[in-house]
mmCIF file of the C-alpha atoms, coordinates in Angstrom:
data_MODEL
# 
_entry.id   MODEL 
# 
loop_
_atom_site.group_PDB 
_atom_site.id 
_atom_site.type_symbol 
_atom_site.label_atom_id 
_atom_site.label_alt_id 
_atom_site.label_comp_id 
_atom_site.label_asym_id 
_atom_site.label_entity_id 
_atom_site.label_seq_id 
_atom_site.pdbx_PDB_ins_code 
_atom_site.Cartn_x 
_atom_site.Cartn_y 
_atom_site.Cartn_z 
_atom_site.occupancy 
_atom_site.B_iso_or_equiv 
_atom_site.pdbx_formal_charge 
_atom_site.auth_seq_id 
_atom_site.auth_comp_id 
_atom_site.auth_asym_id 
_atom_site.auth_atom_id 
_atom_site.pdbx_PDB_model_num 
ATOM 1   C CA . UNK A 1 1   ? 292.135 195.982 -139.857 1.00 0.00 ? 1   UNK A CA 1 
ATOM 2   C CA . UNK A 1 2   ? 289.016 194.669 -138.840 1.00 0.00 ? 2   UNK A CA 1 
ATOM 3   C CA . UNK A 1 3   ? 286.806 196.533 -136.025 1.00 0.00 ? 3   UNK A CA 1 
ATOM 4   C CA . UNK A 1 4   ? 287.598 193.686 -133.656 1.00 0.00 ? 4   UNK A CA 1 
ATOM 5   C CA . UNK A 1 5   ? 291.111 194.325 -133.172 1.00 0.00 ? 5   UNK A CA 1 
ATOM 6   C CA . UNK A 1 6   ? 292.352 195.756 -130.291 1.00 0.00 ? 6   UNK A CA 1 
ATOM 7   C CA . UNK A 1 7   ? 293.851 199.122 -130.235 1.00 0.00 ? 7   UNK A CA 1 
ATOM 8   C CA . UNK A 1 8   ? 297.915 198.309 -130.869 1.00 0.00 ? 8   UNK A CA 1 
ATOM 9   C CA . UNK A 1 9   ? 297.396 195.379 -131.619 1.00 0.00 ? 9   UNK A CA 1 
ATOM 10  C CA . UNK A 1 10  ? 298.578 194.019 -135.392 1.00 0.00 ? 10  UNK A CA 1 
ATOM 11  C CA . UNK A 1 11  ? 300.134 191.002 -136.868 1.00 0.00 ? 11  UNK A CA 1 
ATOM 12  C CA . UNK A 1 12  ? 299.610 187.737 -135.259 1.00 0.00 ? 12  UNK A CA 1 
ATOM 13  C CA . UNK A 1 13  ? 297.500 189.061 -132.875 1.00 0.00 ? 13  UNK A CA 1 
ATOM 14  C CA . UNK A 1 14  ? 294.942 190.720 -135.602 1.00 0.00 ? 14  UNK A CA 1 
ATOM 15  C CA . UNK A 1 15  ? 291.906 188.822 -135.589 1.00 0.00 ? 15  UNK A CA 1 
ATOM 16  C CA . UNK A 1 16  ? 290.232 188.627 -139.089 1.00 0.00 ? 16  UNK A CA 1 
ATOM 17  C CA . UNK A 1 17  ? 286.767 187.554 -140.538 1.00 0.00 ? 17  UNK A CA 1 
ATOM 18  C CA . UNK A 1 18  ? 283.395 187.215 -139.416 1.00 0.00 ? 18  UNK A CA 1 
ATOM 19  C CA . UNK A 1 19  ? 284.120 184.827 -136.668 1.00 0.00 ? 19  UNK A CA 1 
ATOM 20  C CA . UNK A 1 20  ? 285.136 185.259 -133.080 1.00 0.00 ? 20  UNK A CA 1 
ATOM 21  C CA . UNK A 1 21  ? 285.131 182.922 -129.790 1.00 0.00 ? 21  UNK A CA 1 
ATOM 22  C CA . UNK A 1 22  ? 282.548 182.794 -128.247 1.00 0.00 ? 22  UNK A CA 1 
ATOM 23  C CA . UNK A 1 23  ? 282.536 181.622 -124.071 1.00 0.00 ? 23  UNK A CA 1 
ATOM 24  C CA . UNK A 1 24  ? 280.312 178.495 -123.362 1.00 0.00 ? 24  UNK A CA 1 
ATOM 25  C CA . UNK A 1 25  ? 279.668 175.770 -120.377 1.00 0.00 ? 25  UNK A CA 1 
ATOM 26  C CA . UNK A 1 26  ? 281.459 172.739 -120.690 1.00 0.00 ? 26  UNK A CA 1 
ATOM 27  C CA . UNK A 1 27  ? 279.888 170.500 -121.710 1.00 0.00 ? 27  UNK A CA 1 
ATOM 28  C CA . UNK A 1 28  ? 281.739 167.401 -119.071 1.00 0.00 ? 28  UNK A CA 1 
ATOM 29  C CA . UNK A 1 29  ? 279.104 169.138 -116.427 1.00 0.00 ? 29  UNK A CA 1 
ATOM 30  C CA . UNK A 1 30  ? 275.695 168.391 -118.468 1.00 0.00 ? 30  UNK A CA 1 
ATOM 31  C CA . UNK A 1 31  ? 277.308 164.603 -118.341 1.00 0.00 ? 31  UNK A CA 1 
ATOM 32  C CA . UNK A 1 32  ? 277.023 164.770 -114.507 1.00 0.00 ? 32  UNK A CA 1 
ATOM 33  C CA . UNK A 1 33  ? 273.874 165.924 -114.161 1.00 0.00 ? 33  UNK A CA 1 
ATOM 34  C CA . UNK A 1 34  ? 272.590 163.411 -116.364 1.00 0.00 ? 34  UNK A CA 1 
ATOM 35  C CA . UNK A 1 35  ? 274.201 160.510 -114.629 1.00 0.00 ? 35  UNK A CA 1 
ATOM 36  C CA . UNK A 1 36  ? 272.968 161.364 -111.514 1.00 0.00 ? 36  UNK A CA 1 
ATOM 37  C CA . UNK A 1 37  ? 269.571 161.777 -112.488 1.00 0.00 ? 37  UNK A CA 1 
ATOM 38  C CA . UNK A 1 38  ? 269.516 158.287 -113.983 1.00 0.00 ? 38  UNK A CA 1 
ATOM 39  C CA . UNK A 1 39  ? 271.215 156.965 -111.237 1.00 0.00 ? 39  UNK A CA 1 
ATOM 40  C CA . UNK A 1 40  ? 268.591 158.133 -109.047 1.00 0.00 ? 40  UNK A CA 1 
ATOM 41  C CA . UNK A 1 41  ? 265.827 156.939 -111.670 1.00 0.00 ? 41  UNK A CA 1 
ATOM 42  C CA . UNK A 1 42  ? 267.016 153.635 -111.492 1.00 0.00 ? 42  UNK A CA 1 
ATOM 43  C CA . UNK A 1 43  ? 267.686 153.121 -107.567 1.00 0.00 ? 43  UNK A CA 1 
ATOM 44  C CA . UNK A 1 44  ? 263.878 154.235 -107.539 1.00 0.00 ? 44  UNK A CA 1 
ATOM 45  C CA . UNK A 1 45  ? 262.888 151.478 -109.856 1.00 0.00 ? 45  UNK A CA 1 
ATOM 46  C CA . UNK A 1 46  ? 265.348 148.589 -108.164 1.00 0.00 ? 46  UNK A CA 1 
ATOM 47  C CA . UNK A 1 47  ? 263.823 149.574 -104.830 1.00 0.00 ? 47  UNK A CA 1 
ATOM 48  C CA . UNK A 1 48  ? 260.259 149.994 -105.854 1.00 0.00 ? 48  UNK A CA 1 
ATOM 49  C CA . UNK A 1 49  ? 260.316 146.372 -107.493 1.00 0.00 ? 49  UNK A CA 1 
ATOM 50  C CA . UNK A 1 50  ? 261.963 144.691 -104.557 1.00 0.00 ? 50  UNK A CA 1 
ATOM 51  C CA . UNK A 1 51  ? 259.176 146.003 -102.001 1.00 0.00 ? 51  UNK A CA 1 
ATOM 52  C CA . UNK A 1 52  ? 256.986 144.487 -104.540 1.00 0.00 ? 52  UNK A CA 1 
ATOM 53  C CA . UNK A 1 53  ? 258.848 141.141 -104.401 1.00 0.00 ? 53  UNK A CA 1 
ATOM 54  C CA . UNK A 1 54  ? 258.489 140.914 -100.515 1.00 0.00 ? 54  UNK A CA 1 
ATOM 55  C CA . UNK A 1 55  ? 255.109 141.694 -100.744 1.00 0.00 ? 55  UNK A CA 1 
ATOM 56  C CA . UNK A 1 56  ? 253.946 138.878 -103.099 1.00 0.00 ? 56  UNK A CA 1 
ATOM 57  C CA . UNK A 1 57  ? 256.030 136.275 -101.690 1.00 0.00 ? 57  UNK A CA 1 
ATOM 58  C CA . UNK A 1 58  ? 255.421 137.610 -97.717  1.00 0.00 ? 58  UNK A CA 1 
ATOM 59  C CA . UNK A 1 59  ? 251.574 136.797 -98.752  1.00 0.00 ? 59  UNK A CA 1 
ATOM 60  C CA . UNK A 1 60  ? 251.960 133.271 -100.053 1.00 0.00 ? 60  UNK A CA 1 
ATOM 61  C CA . UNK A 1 61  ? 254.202 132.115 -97.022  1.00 0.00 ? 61  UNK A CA 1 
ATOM 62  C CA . UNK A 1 62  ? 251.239 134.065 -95.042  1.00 0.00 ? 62  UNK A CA 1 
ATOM 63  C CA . UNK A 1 63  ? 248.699 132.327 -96.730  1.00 0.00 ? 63  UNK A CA 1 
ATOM 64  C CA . UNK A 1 64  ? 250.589 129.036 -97.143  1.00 0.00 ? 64  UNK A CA 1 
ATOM 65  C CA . UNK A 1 65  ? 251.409 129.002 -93.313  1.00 0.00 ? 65  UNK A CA 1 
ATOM 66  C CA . UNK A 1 66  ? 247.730 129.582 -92.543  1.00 0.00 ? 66  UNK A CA 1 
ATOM 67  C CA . UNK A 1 67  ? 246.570 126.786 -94.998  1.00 0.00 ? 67  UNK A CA 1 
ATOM 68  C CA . UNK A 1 68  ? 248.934 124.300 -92.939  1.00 0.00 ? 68  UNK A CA 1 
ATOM 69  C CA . UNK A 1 69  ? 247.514 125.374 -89.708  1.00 0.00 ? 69  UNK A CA 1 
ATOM 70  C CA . UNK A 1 70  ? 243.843 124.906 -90.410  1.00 0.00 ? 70  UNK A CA 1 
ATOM 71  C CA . UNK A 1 71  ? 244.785 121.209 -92.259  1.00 0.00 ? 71  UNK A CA 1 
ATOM 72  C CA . UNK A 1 72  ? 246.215 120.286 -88.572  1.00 0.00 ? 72  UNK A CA 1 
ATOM 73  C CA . UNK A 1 73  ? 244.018 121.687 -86.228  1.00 0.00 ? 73  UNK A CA 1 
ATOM 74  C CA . UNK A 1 74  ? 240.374 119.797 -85.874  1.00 0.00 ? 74  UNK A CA 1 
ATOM 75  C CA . UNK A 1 75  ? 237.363 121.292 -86.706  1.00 0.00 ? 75  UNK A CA 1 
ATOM 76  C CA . UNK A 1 76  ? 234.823 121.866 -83.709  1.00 0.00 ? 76  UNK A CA 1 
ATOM 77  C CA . UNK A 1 77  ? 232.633 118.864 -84.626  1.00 0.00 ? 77  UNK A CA 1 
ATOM 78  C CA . UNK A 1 78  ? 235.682 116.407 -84.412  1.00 0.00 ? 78  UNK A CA 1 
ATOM 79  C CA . UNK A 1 79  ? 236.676 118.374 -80.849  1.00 0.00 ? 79  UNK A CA 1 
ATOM 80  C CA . UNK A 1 80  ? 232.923 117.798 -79.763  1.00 0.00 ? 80  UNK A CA 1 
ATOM 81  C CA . UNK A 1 81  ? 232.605 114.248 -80.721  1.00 0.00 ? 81  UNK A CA 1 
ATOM 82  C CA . UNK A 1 82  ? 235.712 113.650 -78.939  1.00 0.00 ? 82  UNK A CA 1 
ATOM 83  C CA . UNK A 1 83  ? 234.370 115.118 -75.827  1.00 0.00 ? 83  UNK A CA 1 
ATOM 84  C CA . UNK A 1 84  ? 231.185 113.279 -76.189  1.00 0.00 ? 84  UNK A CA 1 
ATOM 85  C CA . UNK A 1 85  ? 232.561 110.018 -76.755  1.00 0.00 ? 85  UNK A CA 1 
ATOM 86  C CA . UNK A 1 86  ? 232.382 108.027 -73.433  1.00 0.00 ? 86  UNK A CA 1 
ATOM 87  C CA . UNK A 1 87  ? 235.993 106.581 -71.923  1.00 0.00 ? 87  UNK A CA 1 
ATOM 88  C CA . UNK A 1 88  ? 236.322 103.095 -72.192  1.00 0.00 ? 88  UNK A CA 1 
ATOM 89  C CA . UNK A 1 89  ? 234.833 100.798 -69.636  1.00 0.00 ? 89  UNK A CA 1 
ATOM 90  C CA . UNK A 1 90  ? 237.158 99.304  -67.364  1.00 0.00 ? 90  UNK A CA 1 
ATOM 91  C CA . UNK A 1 91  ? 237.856 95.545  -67.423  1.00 0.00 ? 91  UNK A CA 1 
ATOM 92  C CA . UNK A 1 92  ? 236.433 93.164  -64.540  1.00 0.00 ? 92  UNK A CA 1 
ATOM 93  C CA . UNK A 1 93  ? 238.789 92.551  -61.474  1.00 0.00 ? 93  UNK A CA 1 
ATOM 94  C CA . UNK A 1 94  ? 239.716 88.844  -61.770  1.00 0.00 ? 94  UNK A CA 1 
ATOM 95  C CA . UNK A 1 95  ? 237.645 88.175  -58.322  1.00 0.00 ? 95  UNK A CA 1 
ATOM 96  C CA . UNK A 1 96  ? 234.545 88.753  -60.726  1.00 0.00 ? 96  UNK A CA 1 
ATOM 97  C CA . UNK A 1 97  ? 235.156 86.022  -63.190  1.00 0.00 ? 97  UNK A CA 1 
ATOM 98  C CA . UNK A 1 98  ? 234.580 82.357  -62.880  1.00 0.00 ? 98  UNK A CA 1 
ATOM 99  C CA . UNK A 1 99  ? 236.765 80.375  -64.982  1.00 0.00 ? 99  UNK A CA 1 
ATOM 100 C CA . UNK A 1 100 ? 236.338 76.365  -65.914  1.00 0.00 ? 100 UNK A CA 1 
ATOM 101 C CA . UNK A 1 101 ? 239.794 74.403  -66.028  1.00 0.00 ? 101 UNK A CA 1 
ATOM 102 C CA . UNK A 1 102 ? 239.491 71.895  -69.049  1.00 0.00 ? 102 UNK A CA 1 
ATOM 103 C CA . UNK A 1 103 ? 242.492 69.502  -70.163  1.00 0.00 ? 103 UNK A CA 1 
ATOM 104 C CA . UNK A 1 104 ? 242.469 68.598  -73.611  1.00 0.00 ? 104 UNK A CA 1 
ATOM 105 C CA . UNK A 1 105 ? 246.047 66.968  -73.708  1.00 0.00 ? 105 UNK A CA 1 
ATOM 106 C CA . UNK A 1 106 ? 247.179 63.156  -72.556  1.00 0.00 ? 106 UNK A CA 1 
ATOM 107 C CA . UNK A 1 107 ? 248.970 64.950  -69.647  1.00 0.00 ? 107 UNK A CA 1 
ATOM 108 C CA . UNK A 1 108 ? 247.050 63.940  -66.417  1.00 0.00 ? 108 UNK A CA 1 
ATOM 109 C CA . UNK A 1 109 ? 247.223 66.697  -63.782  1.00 0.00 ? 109 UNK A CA 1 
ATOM 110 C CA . UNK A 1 110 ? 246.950 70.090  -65.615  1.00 0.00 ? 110 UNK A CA 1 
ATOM 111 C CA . UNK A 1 111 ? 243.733 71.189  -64.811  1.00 0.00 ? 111 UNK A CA 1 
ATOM 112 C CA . UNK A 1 112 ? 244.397 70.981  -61.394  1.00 0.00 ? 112 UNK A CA 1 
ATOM 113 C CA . UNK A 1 113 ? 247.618 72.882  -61.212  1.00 0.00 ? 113 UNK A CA 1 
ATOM 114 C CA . UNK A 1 114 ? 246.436 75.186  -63.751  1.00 0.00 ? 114 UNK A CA 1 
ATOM 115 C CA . UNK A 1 115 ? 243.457 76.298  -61.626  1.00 0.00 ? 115 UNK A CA 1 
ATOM 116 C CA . UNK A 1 116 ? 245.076 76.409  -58.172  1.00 0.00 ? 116 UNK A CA 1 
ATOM 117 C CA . UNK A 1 117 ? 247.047 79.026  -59.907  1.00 0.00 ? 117 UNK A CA 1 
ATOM 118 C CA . UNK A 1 118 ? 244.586 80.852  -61.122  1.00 0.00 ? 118 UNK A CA 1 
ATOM 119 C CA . UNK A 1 119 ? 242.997 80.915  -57.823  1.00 0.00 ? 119 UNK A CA 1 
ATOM 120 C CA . UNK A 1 120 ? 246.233 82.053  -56.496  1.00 0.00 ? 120 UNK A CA 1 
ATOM 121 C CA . UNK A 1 121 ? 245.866 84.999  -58.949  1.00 0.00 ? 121 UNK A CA 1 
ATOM 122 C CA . UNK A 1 122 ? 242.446 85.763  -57.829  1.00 0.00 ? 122 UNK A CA 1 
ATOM 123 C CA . UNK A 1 123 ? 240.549 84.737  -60.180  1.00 0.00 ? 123 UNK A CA 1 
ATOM 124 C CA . UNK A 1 124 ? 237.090 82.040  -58.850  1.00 0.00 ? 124 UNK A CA 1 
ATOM 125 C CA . UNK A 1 125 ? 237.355 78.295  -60.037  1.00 0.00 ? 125 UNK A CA 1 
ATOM 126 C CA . UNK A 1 126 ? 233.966 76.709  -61.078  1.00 0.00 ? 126 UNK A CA 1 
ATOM 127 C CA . UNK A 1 127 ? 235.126 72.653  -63.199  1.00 0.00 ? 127 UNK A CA 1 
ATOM 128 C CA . UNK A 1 128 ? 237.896 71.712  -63.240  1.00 0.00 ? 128 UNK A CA 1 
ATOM 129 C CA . UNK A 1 129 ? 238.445 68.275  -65.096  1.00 0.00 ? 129 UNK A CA 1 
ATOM 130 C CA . UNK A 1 130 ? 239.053 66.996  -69.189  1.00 0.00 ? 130 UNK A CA 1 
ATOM 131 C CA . UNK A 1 131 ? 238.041 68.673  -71.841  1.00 0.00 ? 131 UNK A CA 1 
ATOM 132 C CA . UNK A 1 132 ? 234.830 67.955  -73.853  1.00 0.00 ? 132 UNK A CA 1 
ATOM 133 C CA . UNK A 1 133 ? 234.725 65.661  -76.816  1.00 0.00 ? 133 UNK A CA 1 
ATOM 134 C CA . UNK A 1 134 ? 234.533 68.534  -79.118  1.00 0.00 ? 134 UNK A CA 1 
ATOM 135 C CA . UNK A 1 135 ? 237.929 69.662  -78.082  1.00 0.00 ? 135 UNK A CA 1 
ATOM 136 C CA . UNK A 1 136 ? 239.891 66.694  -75.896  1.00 0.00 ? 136 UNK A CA 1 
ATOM 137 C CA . UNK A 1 137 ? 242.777 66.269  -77.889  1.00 0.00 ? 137 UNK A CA 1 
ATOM 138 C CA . UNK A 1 138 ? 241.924 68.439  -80.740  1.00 0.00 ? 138 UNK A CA 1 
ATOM 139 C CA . UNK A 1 139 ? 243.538 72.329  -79.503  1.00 0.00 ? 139 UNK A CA 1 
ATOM 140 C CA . UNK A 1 140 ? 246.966 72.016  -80.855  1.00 0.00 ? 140 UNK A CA 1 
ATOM 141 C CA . UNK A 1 141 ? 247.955 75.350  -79.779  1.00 0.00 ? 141 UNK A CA 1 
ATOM 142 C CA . UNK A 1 142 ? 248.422 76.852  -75.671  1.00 0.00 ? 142 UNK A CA 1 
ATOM 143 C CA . UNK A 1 143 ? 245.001 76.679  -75.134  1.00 0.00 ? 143 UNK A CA 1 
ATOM 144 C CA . UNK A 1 144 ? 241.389 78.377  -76.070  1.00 0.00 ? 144 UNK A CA 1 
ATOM 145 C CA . UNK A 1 145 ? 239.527 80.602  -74.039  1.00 0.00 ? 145 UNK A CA 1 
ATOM 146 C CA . UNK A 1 146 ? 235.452 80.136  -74.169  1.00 0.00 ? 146 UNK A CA 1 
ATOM 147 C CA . UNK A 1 147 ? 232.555 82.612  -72.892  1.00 0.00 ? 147 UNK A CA 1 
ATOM 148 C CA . UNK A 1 148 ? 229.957 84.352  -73.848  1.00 0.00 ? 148 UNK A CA 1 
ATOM 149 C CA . UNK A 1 149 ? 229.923 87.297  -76.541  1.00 0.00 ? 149 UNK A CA 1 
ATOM 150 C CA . UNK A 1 150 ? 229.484 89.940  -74.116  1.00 0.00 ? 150 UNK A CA 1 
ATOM 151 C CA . UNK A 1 151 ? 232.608 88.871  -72.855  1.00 0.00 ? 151 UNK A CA 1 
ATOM 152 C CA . UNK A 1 152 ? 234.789 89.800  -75.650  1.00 0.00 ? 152 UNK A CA 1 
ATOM 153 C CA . UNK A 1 153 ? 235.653 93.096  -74.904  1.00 0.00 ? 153 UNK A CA 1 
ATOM 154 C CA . UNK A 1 154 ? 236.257 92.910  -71.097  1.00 0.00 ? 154 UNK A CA 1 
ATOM 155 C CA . UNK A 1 155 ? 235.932 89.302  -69.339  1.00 0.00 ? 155 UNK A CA 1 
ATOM 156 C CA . UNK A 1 156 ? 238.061 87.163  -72.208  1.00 0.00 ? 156 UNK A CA 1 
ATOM 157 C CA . UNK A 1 157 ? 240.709 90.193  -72.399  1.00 0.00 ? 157 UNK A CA 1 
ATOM 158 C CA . UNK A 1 158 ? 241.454 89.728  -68.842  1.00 0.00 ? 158 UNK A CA 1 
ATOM 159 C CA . UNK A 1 159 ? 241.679 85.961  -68.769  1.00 0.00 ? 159 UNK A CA 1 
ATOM 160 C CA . UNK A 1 160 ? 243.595 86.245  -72.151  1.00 0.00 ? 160 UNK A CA 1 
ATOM 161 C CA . UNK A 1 161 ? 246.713 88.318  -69.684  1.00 0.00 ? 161 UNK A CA 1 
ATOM 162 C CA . UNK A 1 162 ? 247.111 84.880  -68.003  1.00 0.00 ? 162 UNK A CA 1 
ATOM 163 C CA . UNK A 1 163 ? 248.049 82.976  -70.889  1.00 0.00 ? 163 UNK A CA 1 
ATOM 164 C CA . UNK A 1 164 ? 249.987 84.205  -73.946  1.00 0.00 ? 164 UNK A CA 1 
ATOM 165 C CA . UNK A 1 165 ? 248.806 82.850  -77.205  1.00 0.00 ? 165 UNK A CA 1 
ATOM 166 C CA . UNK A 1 166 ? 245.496 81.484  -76.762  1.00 0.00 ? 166 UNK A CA 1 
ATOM 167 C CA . UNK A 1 167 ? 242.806 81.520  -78.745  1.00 0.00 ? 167 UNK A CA 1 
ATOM 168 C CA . UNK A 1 168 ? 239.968 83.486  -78.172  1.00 0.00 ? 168 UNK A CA 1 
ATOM 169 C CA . UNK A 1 169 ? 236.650 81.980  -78.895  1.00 0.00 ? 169 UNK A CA 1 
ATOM 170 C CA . UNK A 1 170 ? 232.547 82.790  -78.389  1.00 0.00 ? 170 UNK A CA 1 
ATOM 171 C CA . UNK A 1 171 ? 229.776 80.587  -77.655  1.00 0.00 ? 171 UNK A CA 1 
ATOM 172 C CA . UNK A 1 172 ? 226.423 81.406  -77.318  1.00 0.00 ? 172 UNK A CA 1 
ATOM 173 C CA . UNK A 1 173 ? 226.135 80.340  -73.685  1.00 0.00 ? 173 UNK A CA 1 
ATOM 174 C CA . UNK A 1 174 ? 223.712 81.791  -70.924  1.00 0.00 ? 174 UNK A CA 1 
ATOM 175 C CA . UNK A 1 175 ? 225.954 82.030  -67.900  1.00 0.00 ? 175 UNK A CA 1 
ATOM 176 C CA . UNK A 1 176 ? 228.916 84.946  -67.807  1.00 0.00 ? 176 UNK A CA 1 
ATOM 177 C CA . UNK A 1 177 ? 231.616 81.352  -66.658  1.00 0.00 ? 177 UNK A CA 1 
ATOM 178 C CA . UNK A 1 178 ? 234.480 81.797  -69.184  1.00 0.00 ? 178 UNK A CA 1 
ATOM 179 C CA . UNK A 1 179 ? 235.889 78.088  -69.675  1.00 0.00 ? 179 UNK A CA 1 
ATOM 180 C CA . UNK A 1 180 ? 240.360 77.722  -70.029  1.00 0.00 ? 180 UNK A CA 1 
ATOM 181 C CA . UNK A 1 181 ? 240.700 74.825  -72.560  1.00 0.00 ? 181 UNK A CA 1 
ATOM 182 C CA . UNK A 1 182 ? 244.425 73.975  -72.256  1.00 0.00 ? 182 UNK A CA 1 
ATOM 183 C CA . UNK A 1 183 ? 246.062 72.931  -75.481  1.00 0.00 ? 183 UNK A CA 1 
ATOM 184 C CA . UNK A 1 184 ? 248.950 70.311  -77.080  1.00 0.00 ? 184 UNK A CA 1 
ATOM 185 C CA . UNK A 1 185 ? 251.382 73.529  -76.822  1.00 0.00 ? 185 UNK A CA 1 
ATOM 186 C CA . UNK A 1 186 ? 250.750 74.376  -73.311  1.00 0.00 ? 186 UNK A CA 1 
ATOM 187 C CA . UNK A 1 187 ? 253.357 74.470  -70.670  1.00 0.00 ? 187 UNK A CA 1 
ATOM 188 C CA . UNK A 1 188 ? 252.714 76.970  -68.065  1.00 0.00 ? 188 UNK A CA 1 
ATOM 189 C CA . UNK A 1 189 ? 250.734 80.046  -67.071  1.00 0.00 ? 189 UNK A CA 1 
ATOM 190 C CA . UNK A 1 190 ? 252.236 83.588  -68.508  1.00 0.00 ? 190 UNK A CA 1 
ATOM 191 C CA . UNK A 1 191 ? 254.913 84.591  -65.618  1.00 0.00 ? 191 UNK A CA 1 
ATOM 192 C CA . UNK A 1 192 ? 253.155 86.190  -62.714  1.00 0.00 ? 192 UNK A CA 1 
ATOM 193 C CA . UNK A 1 193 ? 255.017 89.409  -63.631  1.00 0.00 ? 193 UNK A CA 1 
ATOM 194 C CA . UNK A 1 194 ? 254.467 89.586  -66.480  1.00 0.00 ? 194 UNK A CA 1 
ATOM 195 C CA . UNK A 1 195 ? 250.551 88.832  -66.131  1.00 0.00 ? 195 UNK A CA 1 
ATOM 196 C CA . UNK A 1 196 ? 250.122 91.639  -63.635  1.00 0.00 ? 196 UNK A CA 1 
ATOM 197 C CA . UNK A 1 197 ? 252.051 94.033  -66.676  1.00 0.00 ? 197 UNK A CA 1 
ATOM 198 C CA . UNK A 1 198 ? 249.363 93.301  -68.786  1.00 0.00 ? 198 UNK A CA 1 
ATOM 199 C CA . UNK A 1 199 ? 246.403 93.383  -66.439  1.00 0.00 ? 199 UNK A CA 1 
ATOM 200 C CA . UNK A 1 200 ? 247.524 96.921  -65.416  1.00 0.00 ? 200 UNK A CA 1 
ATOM 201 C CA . UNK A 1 201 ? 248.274 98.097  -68.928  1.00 0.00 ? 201 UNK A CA 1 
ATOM 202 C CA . UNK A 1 202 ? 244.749 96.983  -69.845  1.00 0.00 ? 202 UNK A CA 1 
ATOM 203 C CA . UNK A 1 203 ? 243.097 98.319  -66.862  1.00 0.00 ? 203 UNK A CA 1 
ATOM 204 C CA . UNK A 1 204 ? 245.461 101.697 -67.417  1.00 0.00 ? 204 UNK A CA 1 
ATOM 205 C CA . UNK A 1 205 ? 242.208 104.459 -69.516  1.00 0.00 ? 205 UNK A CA 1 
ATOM 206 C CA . UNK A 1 206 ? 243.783 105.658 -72.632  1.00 0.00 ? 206 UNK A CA 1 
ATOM 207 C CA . UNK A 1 207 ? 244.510 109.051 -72.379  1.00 0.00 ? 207 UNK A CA 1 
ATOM 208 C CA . UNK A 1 208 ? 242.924 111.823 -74.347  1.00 0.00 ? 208 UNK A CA 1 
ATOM 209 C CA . UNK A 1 209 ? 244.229 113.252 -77.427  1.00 0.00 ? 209 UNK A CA 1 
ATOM 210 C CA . UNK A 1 210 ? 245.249 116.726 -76.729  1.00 0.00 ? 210 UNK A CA 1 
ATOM 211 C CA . UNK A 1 211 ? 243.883 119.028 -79.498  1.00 0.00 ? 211 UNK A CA 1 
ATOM 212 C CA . UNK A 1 212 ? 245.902 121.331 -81.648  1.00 0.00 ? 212 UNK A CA 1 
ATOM 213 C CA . UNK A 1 213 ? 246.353 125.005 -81.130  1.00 0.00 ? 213 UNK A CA 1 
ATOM 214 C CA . UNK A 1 214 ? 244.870 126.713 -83.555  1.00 0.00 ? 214 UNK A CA 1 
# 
């Protein structure tokens, strides 16, 4: 009977040898602990990296956004030479312009009517008769409107609102008289309406660009 035997105790119930149970954790607990510990590990990681993520990509939209804004908003020497630019000078009233009545068609009688209407528009009448050799029957179009270079950018504009489609043309006359030549094409003055449209659109200042927030 071995040392290890219980007192009474024989048979089955003898125990026998040099080995004996022993009582140990189980081992399903160490498992646990493990998991969790990884679990934890890699939540750490997942969040760690997505923080990263926003940051990178929250500075190139950043950056990206601010790029755009400075492309679209002027720099201050555009803004000042916009404010230093002078507005546009306004166009002559029609009461300031003396306009020649020349009739380079067959038709007899144009001038005449032509300039009564123009005087009926406000405009001052100086000849009123045929047109020169250089142009009687030779202005196949409505007509051609003469004057001086100076006048191109105010006096021939606002004669040119009075009848659609002529031609403008410079001469290097003295005098500020802008000469009508009525052409092969021509049957009336532009509509009175319509005239007075474009005399106020081209009398109207262009408005100033408004600049960019930046």
């Amino acid at each position: 009977m071995s040392m290890l035997t219980p007192p009474g105790m024989g048979g089955k119930y003898r125990i026998t040898g040099g080995r004996y149970p022993r009582m140990r954790r189980p081992r399903h607990r160490r498992r646990i602990i493990l998991g969790i510990v990884t679990g934890a590990c890699v939540l750490g990681l997942v969040g760690w990296g997505t923080l990263q993520l926003i940051d990178v990509f929250g500075g190139q939209g950043s950056t990206a956004q601010a790029a755009q804004d400075t492309r679209h908003c002027p720099d201050s020497a555009a803004a000042d030479h916009a404010k230093a630019t002078p507005p546009a000078a306004k166009p002559p009233a029609p009461a300031s312009l003396t306009i020649n009545v020349y009739n380079a068609t067959p038709r007899s009688g144009l001038a005449k009517r032509t300039a009564d209407e123009l005087q009926k528009r406000g405009f001052k009448i100086g000849k009123v008769g045929n047109a020169p050799a250089a142009y009687d029957k030779k202005v196949p179009g409505t007509g051609i409107l003469l004057g001086p270079k100076a006048a191109t950018a105010g006096p021939l504009k606002v004669l040119a609102t009075q009848l659609a489609g002529a031609q403008l043309k410079t001469d290097d006359r003295k005098g500020a008289d802008l000469d009508l030549v009525i052409g092969g094409a021509f049957q009336e003055l532009t509509a009175p309406q319509e005239a007075a449209k474009a005399l106020a659109l081209l009398s109207r200042p262009a408005s100033a660009p408004v600049p960019a927030k930046c």
